[in-house]
Structures are given as C-alpha cells and as structure tokens.
N, C-alpha and C positions, 0 to 999 in steps of 0.2 A: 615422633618428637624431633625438634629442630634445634640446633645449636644457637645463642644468643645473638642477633644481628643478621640472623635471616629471613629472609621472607617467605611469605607463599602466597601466591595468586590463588583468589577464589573469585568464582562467575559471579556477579552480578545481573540479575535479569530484568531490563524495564518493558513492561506490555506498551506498545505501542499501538491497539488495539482500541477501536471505538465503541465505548459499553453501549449493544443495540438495545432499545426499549422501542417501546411505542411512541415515545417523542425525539427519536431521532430522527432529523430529518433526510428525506429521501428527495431525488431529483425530482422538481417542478414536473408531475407529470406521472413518474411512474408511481408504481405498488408499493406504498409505506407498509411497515412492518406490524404486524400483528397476532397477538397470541389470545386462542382460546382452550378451553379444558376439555378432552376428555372423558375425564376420569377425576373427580374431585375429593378429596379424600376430607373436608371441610361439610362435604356432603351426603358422606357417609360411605362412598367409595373405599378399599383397600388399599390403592396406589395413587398418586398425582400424574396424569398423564399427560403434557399438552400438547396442540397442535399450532404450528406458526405456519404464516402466509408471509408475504413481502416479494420483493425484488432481491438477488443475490448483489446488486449495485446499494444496497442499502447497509451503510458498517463501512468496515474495511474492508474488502475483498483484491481478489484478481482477475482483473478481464481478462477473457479467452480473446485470442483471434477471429474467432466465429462472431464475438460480438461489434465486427465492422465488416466480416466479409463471410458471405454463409458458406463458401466454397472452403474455408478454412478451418483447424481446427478447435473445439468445444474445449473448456473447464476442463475435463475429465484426461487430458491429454497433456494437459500442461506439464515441461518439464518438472522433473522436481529441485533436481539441481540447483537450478534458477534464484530456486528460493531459501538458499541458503548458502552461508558463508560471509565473506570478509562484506563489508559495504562503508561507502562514504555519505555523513549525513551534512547535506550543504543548507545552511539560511539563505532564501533569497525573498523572505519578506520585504525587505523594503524596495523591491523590484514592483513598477506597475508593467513597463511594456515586456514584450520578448526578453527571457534572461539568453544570454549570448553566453559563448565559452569564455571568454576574456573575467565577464561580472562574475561565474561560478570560480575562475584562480585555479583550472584544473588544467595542468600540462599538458598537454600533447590527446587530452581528452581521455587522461586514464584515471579512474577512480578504484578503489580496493574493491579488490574481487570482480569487477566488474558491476558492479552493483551501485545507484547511485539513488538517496532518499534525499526531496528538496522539502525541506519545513519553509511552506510559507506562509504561514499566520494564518492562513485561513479554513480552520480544522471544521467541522459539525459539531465536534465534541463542545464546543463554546455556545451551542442552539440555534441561531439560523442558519439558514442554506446561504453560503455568502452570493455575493453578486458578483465580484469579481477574486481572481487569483494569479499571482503570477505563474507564467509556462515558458518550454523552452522554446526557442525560435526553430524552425525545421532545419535551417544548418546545424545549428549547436547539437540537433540530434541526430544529424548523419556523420557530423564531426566522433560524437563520444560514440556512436555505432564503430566508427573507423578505428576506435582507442579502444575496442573491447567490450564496450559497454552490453551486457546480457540481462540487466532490469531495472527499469525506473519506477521508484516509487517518491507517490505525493502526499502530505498531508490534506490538499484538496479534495474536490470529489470526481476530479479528472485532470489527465494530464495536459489536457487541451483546454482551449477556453472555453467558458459556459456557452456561448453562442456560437462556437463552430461546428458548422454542419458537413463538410470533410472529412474531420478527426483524422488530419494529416497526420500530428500527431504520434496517433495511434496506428496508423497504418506505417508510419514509417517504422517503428521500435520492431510489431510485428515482421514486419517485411525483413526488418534486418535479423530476426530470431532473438531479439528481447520480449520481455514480460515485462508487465503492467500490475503496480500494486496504486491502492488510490484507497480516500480516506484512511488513512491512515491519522494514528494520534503523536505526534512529534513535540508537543509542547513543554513538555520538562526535557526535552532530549539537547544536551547540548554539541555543539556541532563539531565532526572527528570521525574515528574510523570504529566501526563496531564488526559484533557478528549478527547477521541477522538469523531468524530460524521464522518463517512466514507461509507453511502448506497450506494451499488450497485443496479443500475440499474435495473428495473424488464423487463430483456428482453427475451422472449420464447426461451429456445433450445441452449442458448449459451456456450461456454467452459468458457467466461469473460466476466465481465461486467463492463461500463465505470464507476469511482467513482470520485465524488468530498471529497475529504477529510479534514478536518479541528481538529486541535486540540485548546481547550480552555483550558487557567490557570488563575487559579483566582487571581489577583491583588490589594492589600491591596490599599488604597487611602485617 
C-alpha cells in the first residue's frame, strides 16, 4: 500500500514483433513461410501437430554473421547480451538517401545501451515487400561502432539496401561485434529510449534466427 501522491512504475510491454503467416511476405526470391498438419485433431487425431517450413529471414528475426561470411559465426552463437537492455528508437522515414550521424541527432554516436532501432516506415507488417527503405551510410556505422554501438535493429527487411550486393552494411556491424535485428514492427512505437528484450532462437547452423521481440517503458501511475 502506498501513501497518497505517490507513484509506482509498472512495465509496459509493446511486441514489436511481425505476426508470421502465410502471407507474410519474404525476400524476392527466398522460402516464404509455410504450415502444414501433422496431426489433425479436426480429423479425428488426439493432438494438433504442425509442421512449418520458410526462411528464418522471414518475420523478424536476427542475422548471424555466418549469414554474409561462412568463415563466421551461425544463429546459435549469437551473444545474448546483445539482445537486451536499454535501446534508442530513432524515426528516419522521411529519409530516402543514406541516413548520416548528423540527420539521426545522436551525439558523439552514443545511443542507450548501445542499442539502436531505426523505424522507417517501411515494415512487412503493412503487406508488400517494399521497394525501397532508408539505411545507414557506412561512416554513420563505423561512427556509432566507435560510440559503442552493439545492435542495430530495422523495421525494414534489412539493414542495407534491397539491391546491395556487398551488405557492407552488415559486414561492417558484424566486423565491429554488433548484432543485426531486421523486420521488425515499430509502427505504433514512438520514438525515445526503451528496454528491449529480443532472443534469437538457439537453432544449430543457421545464417537467422526467428525472434520475438518486445520493448518495455516504464509508466508513471
């Protein structure tokens, strides 16, 4: 029980999470996502079993290392760390070219916790694969590497552009020991400092792994 005029913080939790079905779309190209039964219990089965197929880049997930260089490590290895704690969520929808340090307002390239989610409009979650998205320029990402930076996450379906065949990118975040979160859903998220809580999956061998993601803000009451 609390005395009259004070408060207490309780967690808030928004899923920022891409609901996967069958009509989610996947990269031009790879394993759209699929579910078959089992074990049907519609059918007179005892239990509902099912079995899904797809790409683990379909949803929100986190790219491994492995998924730009084979010499590197898989899904299953991924810090956990990484994926949790303090984060800054920046807007840079109305960006088309390179988002620079200067256009994200981030000092000296430090974001909270080290952690940094850019919502730029252009989620899955809305039904087509978009065409284009904004991304960071490769200084801006050696810049926030230098400021601490240990993960970037997109509401995109990659940190790079859809037609870079490089994924500087992604080589650069890796190379400096950041993690890669992508599709992700940001679109009621407004933009400030959260907690994230976002594990990938521990699945042997993979290039991604599926994530449920979630940020918490605490709310005065």
């Amino acid at each position: 029980m609390t005395g009259k005029g004070t408060s207490i913080p309780t967690a808030s939790l928004i899923d920022i999470s891409v609901v996967v079905s069958e009509a989610t779309p996947a990269w031009p190209g790879d394993t759209p996502y699929s579910c078959r039964w089992t074990w049907e219990m519609a059918r007179g089965d005892s239990v509902n079993v099912s079995c899904l197929t797809g790409s683990p880049h379909v949803g929100t997930h986190a790219d491994a290392p492995f998924h730009v260089d084979s010499r590197w490590p898989a899904a299953d290895l991924l810090p956990l760390d990484s994926f949790t704690g303090p984060a800054t969520v920046i807007d840079v929808s109305g960006h088309d070219g390179p988002v620079t340090l200067a256009s994200l307002g981030v000092p000296a390239g430090r974001v909270a916790g080290g952690r940094l989610l850019l919502r730029t409009g252009r989620c899955i979650a809305e039904g087509p694969f978009p065409r284009h998205w904004p991304s960071l320029a490769e200084d801006t990402v050696r810049e926030l590497l230098a400021g601490g930076l240990r993960l970037l996450g997109v509401d995109a379906p990659s940190v790079d552009d859809r037609d870079s065949k490089t994924l500087a990118v992604h080589r650069a975040l890796f190379e400096g020991g950041a993690c890669v979160l992508e599709n992700l859903d940001l679109r009621d998220v407004t933009p400030g400092d959260y907690e994230l809580i976002a594990f990938p999956l521990r699945i042997a061998g993979l290039d991604a792994a599926p994530v449920r993601a979630v940020l918490k803000k605490l709310v005065r009451t």
